[in-house]
Residue, then its C-alpha position, 0 to 999 in steps of 0.5 A: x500500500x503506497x502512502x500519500x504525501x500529506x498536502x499542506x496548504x501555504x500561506x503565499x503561493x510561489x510565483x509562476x515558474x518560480x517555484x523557490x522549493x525546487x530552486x533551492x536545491x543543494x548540490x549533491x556532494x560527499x556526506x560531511x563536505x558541505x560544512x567543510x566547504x562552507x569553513x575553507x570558504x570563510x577562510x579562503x574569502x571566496x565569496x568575497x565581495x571582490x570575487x562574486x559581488x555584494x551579492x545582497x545589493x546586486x539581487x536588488x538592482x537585478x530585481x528592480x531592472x528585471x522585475x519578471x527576472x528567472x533565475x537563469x536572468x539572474x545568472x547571466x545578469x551577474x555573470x556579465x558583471x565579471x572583470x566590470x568595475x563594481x561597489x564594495x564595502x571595506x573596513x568596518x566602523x569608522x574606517x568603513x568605506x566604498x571602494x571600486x573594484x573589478x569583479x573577478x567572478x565565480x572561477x576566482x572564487x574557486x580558486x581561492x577555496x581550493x587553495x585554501x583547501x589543500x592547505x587545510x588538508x596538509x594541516x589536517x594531515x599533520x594532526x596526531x591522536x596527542x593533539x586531538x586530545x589536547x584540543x578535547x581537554x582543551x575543550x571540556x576544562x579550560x574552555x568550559x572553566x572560563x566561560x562559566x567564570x566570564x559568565x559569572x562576572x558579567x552577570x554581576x558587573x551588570x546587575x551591579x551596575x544597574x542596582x540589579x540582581x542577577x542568576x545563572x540560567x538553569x540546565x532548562x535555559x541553556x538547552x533554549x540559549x539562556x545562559x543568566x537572568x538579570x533580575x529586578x526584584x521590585x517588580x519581579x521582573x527577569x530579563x534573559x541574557x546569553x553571554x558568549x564569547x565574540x568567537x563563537x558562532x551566534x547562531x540561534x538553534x530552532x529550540x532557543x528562545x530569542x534574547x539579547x546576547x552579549x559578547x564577549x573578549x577575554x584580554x590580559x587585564x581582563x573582560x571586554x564586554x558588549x550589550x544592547x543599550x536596550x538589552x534589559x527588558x523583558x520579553x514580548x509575552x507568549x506561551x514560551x516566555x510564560x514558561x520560562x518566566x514562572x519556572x525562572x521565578x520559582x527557581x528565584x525564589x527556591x534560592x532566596x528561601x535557601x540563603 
């Protein structure tokens, strides 16, 4: 017996001949190298701006000359911007800035990750059983040692600069990305914080609750850190935040009952 596929019905139908499902197919590659690529990309600098164009803006100019534009219009409307004279952005902050360059194109891109690549490879070859467990030592004592540490003083460097109390996230939190709270006791109000290091890739997973993150360096004299000016409010109500919030609260009380 052949089971049927499940119509589900969307919210926004496609365009006609733009059926974006089909289009966004990934190619087929060797099981593990997809994110392997995408690494050596982001060392190689690929799909740098100087190689494949701001990409970001370049859509948009194409949609607003091409408004009906295909995905193959789109191919050959950035195909014919190789070895053309185009904008990019360099620097950051103060020294960021407009620059005009030639557009090198996809084959540079190419060249460039798979340079970077062999490199890797030879790197990857020199690794021993030793090195592998120095790094997960590494990982699983000074790593986790200093983080909770940091965690810890940034925490009480913003409660105390704020008049505020502050709380480590619970085992439930950190599972939905909450690392502490920042706490106002008058009116019983949490505000959620994640707190990583600015090395850390701050992607949010499905299963995290939104909040503000906070970054941080540490440096010899000790802890640089980073938060929103508007990083302590309180959520917007929903189911979720309602469960964290009363779980939060009873914990918050639990402690104060204990000391």
């Amino acid at each position: 017996m052949t089971r049927k596929r499940k119509i589900i019905a969307p919210d926004i139908q496609y365009k006609e001949g733009h059926n974006l499902f089909d289009l966004n197919s990934s190619p087929e590659l060797p099981k593990y190298t997809s994110g392997f690529i995408n690494d050596v990309n982001g060392w190689a600098g690929g799909s740098k701006a100087e190689n494949v164009s701001q990409v970001s803006e370049v859509i948009k100019q194409f949609r607003e000359e091409n408004p009906e534009g295909s995905l193959e219009d789109w191919i050959s409307f950035h195909q014919g911007l190789e070895g053309r004279d185009i904008q990019v952005i360099k620097g950051k902050g103060k020294t960021k800035r407009r620059e005009t360059v030639q557009m090198a194109g996809i084959e540079q891109g190419v060249r460039d990750i798979m340079n970077k690549m062999e490199e890797v490879k030879n790197n990857i070859n020199q690794l021993t059983e030793d090195m592998v467990r120095s790094w997960l030592k590494n990982l699983v004592y000074e790593k986790t040692f200093c983080g909770l540490e940091a965690q810890e003083l940034i925490l009480k460097h913003i409660a105390e600069e704020n008049g505020l109390e502050w709380m480590l996230g619970s085992m439930e939190d950190e599972k939905q990305g909450i690392d502490g709270y920042i706490i106002d006791p008058n009116g019983s109000r949490f505000y959620p914080l994640q707190i990583k290091s600015s090395s850390y890739n701050n992607e949010h997973k499905p299963e995290h609750f939104i909040c503000p993150v906070v970054t941080y360096d540490l440096i010899e004299e000790g802890i640089k850190y980073k938060m929103l000016n508007n990083a302590l409010v309180e959520p917007q109500e929903s189911d979720t935040w309602g469960n964290i919030k009363e779980r939060t609260r009873i914990r918050y009380n639990n402690i104060h009952i204990d000391n």
